[in-house]
ROTORPA-692631 format. One record per residue: x, y, z of N, C-alpha, C, O in turn. Coordinates in steps of 0.1 Angstrom, whole numbers, plus 5000, padded with zeros to 4 digits. Example, Ala and Ser with C-alpha at 12.3 -4.5 7.8 and 13.67 -1.06 7.14 Angstrom:
513249435078512349555078513249675078514249675085512849785071513749895071512950005079513450115080
***
This chain:
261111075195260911085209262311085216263211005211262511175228264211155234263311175246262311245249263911075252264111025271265811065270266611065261265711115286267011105289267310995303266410915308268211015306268510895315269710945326270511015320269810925337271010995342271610905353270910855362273010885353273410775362274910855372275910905366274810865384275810945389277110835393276910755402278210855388279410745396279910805406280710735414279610915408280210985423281411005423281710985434282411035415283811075406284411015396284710905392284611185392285011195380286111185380286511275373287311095385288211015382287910895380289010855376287210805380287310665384286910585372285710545372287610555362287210475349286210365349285410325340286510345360285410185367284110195368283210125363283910325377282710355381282210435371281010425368283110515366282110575348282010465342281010475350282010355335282610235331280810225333280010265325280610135351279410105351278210195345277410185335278310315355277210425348277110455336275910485333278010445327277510425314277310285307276810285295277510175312276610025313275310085313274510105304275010145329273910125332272810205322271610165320273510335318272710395306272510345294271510385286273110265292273110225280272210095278271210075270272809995291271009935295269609975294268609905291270010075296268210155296268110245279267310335276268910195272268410205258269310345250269110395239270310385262271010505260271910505248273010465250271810545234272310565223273210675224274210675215273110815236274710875233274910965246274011045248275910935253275810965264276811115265277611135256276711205278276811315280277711305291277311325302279111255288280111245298281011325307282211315307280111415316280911475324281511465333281011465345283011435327284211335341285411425335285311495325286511395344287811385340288311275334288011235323289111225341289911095340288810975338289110865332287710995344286710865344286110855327285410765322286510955322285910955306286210825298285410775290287410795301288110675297286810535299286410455291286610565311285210415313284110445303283410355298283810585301282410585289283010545275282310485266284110575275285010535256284810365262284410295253285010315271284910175274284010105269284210015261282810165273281410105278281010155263280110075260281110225254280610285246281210185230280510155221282310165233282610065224283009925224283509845217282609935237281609725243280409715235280009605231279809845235278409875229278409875213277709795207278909935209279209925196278110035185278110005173277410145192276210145187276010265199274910285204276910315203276710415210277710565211278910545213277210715209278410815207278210915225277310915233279010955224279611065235279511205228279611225216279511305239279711385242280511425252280111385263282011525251282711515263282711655270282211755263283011685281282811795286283311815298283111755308284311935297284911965309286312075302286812185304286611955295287811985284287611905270287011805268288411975263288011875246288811715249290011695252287611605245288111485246288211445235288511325236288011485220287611425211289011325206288911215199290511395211291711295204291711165213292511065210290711155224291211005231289510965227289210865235288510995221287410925220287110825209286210755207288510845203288710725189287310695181286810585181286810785177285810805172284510825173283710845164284310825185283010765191282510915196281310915201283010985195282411125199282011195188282511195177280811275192279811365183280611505186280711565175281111565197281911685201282311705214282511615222282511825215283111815232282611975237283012085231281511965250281312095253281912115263281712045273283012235262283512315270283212405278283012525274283112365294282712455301283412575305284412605299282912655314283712795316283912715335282812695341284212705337284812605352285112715361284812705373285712835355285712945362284112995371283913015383283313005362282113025363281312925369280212955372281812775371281412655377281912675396281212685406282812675394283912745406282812875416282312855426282812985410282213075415280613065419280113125427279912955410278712955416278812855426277912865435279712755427279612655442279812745452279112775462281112795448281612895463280412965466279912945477279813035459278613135458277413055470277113095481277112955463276112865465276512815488276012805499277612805482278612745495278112865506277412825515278412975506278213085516276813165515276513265521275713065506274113145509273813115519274413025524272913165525271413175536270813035533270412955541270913015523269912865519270612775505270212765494271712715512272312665499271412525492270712435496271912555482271412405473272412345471273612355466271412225476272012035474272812025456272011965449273912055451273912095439274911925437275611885446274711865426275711775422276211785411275611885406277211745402277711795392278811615391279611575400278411545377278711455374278011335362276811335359278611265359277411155353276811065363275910985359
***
């Protein structure tokens, strides 16, 4: 059986607040979390091996040389294509509430 679980820190710089949000998933029984941050990735490698018993996934750019093991892989987005659908999204008739984070 897979539950997922989803915890937002509201930027993806902030090691602290990825830090918590991946506490908080991991609280709730979260065995490998899906870390899409920048700089805040550092708080999931945190919280991940406080845990001891938990892997990542990184994503944005390849994180696997700072995940010191703890990472399964790293999906690479096309950002370009991330970029164009906000702007896109940004100048519709009926935009959507879109968020993009852990």
């Amino acid at each position: 059986k897979i539950e997922g679980v989803s915890t937002i820190s509201g930027d993806l710089n902030d090691a602290s607040k990825s830090s918590n949000a991946a506490q908080a998933q991991i609280a709730q029984h979260a065995d490998l979390l899906f870390s899409f941050l920048d700089a805040g990735h550092q708080g999931v490698i945190d919280a991940a091996k406080t845990a001891g018993n938990v892997k990542i996934i990184g994503v944005l750019a390849p994180k696997c040389n700072i995940s010191s093991g703890l990472d399964i892989g790293d999906a690479v987005t096309h950002e370009d294509g991330l970029v164009y659908n906000l702007v896109l999204n940004m100048f519709s008739k009926h935009p959507k509430n879109l968020v993009y984070g852990i």
